[in-house]
VEXSEKOL-867940 format. One line per 3 residues: number of its first residue (from 1); for each residue x, y, z of C-alpha. Coordinates in Angstrom, 1 decimal. Layout:
<nodes>
NUM = X:Y:Z ~ ...
</nodes>
This chain:
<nodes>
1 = -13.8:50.1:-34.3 ~ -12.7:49.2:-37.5 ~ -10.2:52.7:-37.2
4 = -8.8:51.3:-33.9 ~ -7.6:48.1:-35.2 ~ -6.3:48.7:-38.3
7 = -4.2:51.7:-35.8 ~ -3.5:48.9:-33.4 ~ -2.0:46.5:-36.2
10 = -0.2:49.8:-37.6 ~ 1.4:50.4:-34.3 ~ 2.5:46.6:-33.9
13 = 3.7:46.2:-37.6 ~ 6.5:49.7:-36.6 ~ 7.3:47.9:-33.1
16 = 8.1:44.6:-34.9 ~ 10.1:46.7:-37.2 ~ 12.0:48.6:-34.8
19 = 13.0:45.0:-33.1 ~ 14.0:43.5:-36.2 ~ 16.3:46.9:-37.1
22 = 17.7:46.6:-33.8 ~ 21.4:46.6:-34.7 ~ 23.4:43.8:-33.2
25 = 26.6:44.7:-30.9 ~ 29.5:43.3:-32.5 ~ 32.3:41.7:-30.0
28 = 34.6:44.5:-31.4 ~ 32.2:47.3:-30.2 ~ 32.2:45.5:-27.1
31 = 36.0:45.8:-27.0 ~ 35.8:49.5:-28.0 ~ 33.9:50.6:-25.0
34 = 35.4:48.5:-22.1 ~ 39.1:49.4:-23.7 ~ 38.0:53.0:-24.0
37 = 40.6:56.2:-22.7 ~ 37.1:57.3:-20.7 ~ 37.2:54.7:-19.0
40 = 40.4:54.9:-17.6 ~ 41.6:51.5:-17.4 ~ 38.5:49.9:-15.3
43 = 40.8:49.6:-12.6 ~ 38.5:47.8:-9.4 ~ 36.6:50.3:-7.4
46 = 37.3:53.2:-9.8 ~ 34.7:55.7:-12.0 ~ 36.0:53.7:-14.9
49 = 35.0:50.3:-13.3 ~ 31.7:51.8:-12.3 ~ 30.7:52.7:-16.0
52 = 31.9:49.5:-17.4 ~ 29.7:47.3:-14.7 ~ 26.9:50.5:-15.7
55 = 27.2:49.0:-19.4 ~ 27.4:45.6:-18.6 ~ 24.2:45.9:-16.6
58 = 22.8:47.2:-19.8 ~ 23.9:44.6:-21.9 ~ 22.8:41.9:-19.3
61 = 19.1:43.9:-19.4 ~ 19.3:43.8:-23.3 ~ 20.4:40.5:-24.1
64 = 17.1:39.2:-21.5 ~ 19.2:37.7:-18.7 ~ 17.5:37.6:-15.4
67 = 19.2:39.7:-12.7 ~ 21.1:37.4:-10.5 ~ 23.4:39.5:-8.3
70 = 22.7:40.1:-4.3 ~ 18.9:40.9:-3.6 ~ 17.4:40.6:-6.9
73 = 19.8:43.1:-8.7 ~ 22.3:42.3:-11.4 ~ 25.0:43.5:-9.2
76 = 27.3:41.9:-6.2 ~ 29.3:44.3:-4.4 ~ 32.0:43.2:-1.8
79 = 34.3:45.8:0.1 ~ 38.2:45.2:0.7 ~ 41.1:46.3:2.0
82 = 44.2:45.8:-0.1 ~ 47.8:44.1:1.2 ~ 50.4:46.0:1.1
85 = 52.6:42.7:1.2 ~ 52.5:41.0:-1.8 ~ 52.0:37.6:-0.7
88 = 49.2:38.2:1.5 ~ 45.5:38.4:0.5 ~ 43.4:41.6:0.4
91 = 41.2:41.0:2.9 ~ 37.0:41.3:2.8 ~ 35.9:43.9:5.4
94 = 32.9:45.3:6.5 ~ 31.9:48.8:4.4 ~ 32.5:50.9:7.2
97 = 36.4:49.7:7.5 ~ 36.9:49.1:3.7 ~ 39.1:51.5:1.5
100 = 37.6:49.9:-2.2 ~ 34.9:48.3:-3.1 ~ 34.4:45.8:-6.3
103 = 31.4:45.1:-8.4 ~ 30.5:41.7:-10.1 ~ 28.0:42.0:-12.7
106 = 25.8:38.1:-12.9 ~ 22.7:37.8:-14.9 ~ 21.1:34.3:-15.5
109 = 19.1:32.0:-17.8 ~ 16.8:30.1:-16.3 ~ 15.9:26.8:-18.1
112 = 14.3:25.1:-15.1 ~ 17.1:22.8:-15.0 ~ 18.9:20.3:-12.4
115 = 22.1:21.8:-13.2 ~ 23.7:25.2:-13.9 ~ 26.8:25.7:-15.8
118 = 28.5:29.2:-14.4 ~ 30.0:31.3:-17.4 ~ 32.9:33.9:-16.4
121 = 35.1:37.2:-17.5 ~ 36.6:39.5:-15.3 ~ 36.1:42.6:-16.9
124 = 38.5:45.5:-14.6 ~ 42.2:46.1:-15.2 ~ 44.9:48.6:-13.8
127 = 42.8:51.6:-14.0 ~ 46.9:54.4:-14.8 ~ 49.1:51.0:-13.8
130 = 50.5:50.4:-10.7 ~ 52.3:47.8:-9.5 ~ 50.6:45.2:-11.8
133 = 52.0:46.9:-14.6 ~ 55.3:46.2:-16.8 ~ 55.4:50.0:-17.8
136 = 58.5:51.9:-16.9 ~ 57.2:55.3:-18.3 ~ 55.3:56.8:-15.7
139 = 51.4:56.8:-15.5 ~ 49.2:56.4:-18.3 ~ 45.7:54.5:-19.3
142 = 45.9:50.6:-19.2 ~ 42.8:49.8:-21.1 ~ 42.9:46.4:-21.0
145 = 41.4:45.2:-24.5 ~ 42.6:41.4:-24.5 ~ 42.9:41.8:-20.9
148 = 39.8:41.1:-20.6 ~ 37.9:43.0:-22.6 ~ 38.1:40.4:-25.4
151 = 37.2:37.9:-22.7 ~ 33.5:39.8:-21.8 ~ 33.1:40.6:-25.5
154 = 33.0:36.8:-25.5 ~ 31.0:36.0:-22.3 ~ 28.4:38.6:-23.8
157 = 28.1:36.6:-27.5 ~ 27.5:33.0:-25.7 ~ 25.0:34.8:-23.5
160 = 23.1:36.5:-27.0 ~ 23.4:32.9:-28.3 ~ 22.4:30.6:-25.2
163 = 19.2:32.8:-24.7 ~ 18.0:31.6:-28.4 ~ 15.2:29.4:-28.9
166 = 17.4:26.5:-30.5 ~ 20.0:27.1:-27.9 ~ 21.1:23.9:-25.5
169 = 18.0:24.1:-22.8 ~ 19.4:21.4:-20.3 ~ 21.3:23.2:-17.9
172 = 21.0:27.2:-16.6 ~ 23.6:29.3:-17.4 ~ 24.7:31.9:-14.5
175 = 27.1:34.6:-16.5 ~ 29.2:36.8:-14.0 ~ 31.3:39.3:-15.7
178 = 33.9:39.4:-12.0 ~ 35.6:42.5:-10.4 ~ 38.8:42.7:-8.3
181 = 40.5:39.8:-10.5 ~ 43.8:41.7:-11.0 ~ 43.7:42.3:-7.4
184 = 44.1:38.7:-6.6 ~ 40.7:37.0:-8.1 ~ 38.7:39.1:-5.7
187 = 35.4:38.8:-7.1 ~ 35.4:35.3:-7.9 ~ 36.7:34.4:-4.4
190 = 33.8:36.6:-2.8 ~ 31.6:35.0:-5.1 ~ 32.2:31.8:-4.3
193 = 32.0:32.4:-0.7 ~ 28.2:34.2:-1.1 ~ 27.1:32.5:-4.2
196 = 23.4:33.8:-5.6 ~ 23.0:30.0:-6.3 ~ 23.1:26.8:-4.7
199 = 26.8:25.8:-6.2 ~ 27.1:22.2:-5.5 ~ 24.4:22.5:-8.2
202 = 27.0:23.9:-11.0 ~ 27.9:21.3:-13.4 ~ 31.3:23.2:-14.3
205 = 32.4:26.7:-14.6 ~ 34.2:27.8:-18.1 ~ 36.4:31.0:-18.2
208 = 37.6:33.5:-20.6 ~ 41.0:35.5:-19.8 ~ 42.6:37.1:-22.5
211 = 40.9:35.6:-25.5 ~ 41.7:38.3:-28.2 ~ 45.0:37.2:-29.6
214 = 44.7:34.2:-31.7 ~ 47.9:33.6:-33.5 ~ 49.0:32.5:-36.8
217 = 49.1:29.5:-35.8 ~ 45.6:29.7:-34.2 ~ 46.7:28.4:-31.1
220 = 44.1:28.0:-27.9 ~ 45.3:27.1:-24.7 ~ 43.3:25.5:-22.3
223 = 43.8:24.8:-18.8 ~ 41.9:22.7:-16.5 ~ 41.3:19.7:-18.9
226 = 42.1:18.0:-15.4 ~ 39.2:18.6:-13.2 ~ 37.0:16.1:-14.8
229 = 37.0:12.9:-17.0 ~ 34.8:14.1:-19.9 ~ 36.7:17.1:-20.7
232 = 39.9:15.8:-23.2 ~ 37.3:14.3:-25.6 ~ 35.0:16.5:-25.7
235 = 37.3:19.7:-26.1 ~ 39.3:17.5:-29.8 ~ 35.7:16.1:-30.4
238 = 34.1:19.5:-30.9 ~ 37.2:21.7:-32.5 ~ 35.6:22.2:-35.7
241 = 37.2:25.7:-36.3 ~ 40.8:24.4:-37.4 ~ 41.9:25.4:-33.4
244 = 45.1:24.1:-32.5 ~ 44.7:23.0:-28.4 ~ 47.3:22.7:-26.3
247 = 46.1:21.3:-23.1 ~ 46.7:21.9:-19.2 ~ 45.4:19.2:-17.0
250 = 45.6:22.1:-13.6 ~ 42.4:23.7:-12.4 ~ 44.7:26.1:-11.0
253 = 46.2:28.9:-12.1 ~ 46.0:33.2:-12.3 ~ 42.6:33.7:-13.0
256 = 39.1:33.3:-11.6 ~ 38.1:30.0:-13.0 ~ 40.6:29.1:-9.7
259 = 38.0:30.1:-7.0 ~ 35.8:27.6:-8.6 ~ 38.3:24.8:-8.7
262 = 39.0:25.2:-5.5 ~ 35.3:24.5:-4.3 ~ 34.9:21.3:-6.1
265 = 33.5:22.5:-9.3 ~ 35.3:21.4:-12.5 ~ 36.6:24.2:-14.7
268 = 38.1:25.1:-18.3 ~ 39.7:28.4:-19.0 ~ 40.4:29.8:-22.4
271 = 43.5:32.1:-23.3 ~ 45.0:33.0:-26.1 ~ 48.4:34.0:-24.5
274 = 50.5:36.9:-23.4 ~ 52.2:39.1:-25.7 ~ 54.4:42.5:-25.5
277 = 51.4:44.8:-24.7 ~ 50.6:42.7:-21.5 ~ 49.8:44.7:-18.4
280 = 51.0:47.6:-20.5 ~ 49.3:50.6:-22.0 ~ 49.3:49.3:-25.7
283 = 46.7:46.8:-25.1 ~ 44.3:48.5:-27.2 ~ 41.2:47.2:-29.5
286 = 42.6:48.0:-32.6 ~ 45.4:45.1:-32.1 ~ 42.8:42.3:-31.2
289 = 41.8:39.2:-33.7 ~ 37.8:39.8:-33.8 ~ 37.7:36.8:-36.0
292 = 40.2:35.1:-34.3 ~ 37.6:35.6:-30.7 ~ 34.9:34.3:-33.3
295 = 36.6:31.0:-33.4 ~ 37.1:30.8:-29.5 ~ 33.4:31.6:-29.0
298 = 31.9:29.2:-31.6 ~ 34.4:26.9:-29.9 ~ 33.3:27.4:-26.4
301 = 29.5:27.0:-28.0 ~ 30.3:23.9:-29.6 ~ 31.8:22.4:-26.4
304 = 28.5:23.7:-23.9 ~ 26.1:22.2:-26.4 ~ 27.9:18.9:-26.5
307 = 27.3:19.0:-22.6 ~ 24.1:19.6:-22.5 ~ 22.7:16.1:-21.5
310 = 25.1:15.3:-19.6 ~ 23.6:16.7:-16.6 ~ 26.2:17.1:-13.5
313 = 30.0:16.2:-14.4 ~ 32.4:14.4:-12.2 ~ 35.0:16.4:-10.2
316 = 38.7:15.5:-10.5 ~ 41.3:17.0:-8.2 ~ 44.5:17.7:-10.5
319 = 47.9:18.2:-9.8 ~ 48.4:22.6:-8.6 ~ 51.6:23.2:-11.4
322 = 52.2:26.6:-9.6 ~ 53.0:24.5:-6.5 ~ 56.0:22.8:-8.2
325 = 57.6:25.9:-9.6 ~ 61.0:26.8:-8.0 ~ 62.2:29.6:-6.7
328 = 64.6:31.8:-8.1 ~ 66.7:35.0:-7.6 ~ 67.3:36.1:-11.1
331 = 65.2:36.9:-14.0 ~ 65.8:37.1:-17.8 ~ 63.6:39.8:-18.6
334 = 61.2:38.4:-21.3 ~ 57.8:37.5:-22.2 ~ 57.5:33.6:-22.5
337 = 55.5:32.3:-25.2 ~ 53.1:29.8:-23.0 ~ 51.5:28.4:-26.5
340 = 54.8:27.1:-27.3 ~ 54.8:23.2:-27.2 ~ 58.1:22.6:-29.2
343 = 61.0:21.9:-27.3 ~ 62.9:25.1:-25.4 ~ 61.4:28.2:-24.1
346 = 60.0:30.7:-27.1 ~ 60.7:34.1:-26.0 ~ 57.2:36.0:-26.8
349 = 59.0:39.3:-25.6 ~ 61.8:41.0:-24.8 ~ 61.7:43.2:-21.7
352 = 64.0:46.7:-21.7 ~ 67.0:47.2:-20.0 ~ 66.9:43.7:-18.9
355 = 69.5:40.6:-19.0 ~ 68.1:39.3:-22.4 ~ 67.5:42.8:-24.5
358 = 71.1:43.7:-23.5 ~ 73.1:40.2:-24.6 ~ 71.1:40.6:-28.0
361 = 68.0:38.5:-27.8 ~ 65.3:38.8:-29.5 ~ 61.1:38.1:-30.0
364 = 61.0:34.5:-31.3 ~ 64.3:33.0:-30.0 ~ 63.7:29.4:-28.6
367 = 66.3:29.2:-25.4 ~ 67.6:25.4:-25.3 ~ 70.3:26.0:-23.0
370 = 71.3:27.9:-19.6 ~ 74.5:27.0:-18.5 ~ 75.3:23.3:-17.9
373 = 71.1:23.0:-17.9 ~ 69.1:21.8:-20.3 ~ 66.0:23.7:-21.1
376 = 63.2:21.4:-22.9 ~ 60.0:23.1:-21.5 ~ 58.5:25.9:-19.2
379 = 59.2:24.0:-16.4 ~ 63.0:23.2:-17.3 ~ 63.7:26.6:-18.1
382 = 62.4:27.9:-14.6 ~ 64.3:25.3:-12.9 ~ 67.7:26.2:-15.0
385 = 66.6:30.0:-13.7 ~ 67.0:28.7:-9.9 ~ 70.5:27.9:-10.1
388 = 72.2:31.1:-10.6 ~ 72.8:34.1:-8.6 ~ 72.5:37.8:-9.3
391 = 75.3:39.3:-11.0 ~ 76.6:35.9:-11.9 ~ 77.5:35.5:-16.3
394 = 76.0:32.0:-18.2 ~ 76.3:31.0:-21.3 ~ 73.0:30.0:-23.2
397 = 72.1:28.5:-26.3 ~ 69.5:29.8:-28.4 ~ 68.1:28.7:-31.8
400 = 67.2:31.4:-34.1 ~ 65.9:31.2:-37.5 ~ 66.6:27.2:-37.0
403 = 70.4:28.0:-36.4 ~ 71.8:27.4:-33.1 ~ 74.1:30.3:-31.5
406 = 75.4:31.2:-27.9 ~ 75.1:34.1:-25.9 ~ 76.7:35.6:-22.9
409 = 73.8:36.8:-20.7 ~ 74.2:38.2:-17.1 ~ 71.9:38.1:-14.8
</nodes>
């Protein structure tokens, strides 16, 4: 007897301290897989996508969130056919008549709460590019690492932390890493539409897009401030990691936090803006800000945990921006830089071949000036875009290096 128990304690003591070895994932080897050349750019419906939700699964199993996808799984699987025009959705289909099919990976934590806050990343990409991407070169691996790895690598740290003992206990969290996003927020529109949850129970729904390149400047942007009354005070009242906000009152705009605005539910989306690798084969891990995506998430942790007793928040419609943006015929070719909140448009990147790289402009020009019109914001400068024709030569003002200098550009 006396044999068997001190075996017994022997074998607990090694299983304790196998649990406490256990070696903790860092965000950046969650980049590293997801961005990885095997997986071929997680494009929706793919090998690639398959071993990414494969992982995510694992993760989900690891961290200890419940399964929460359709019929007591950890996945949700929704069948599509894709539109050839543009402007049109893809459209659900039965699996018999479907050409792809998308998988959202949703685990939950169940705190026998009134309300659930949803927590979100879509985690495929453009699998060789396509025609979501801005490469010119021919085919090659898109692997997506701020977009959105960095945005999972995220969604999977709050969901180590929230399962915690000392973790906020007042509302469920429902995590749902989303599919078919770059196909036209595919997975977040399906799950909205067949929810594993009784929504008009979610208190809001936060999501993470491109997260993992925090500038100098350490500038966040966050869109959907809007969509209900508490959110402006508590996003400056909780910013203890020296974040600089810029704020978007829309719950609308080109990512899955969208889907959820749309049904009533109040949203804020994290990004960390665009840059010169976007939709482009040089998004890789080795270029993202791990400490910078440190910040975000302590952020995002700071802001749940201040929510936590205030069981289910208001709903505010806000004005759609996208609605107000004019059309136009001509493009300059660059990146905007949509942290910018200076006067004039920031040029973030300079497309090649295009109007701007052949007048001579560069990464960090601010426009002021297109023609007779004034350009003062992102809005401005699309508006100035409306009023000229292709083939037709402006004349815009530029400041560079704080001097001001004109260009001829042709557009």
């Amino acid at each position: 007897m006396r044999l068997f128990a001190t075996l017994f304690l022997f074998l607990l003591f090694i299983s304790c301290k196998e649990k406490q070895q256990a070696k903790p994932i860092s965000m950046k080897e969650e980049v590293t897989f997801l961005a990885d050349d095997k997986l071929s750019g997680r494009e929706t419906g793919t090998e690639g996508e398959q071993k990414a939700a494969d992982y995510l699964v694992k993760r989900f199993t690891d961290i200890g969130l419940s399964p929460k996808g359709a019929s007591g799984v950890y996945t949700q699987t929704f069948t599509f056919k894709p539109s050839s025009n543009p402007h049109e959705e893809a459209k659900f289909t039965n699996a018999e008549d479907s050409t792809i099919t998308g998988t959202n990976v949703v685990g939950y934590i169940d705190n026998k709460a009134e309300s659930t806050v949803v927590i979100g990343a879509h985690y495929d990409h453009l699998g060789m590019g396509g025609e979501g991407s801005l490469y010119r070169e021919g085919e090659a691996v898109h692997n997506g690492a701020d977009d959105n790895a960095s945005g999972v690598a995220v969604l999977l740290k709050l969901a180590e932390n929230l399962v915690e003992e000392d973790a906020p206990k007042n509302n469920n969290y429902l995590f749902i890493a989303f599919s078919g996003e770059e196909m036209g927020l595919l997975g977040s529109n399906y799950y909205v539409k067949n929810p594993t949850i009784d929504t008009k129970k979610v208190s809001y729904m936060m999501n993470m897009d491109m997260v993992g390149r925090l500038n100098e400047e350490n500038t966040l942007a966050v869109h959907g401030v809007g969509t209900s009354p508490v959110f402006k005070q508590t996003l400056f009242a909780n910013n203890d990691q020296g974040l600089n906000i810029t704020e978007h009152e829309s719950g609308v705009g080109p990512s899955d936090h969208t889907s959820f605005y749309l049904a009533d539910i109040p949203v804020l989306h994290f990004f960390t803006g665009q840059h010169e690798d976007y939709h482009k084969p040089g998004d890789d891990a080795e270029k993202l800000n791990y400490e910078g995506m440190q910040k975000v998430q302590n952020y995002i942790y700071n802001i749940i945990s201040d929510l936590d007793d205030n069981g289910q928040l208001a709903f505010k419609k806000t004005k759609n921006e996208s609605e107000a943006v004019p059309d136009f015929k001509v493009t300059l070719g660059v990146v905007p830089d949509y942290l910018f909140d200076g006067e004039g448009m920031r040029i973030d990147g300079v497309s090649e071949d295009r109007p701007a790289q052949k007048a001579g402009l560069q990464k960090g020009d601010i426009v002021k000036k297109m023609g007779e019109h004034d350009v003062n914001d992102m809005m401005s400068y699309m508006k100035s875009l409306s009023k000229f024709e292709k083939g037709q030569t402006a004349t815009v003002m530029i400041e560079r290096d704080g001097e001001l200098m004109e260009v001829e550009v042709t557009f």
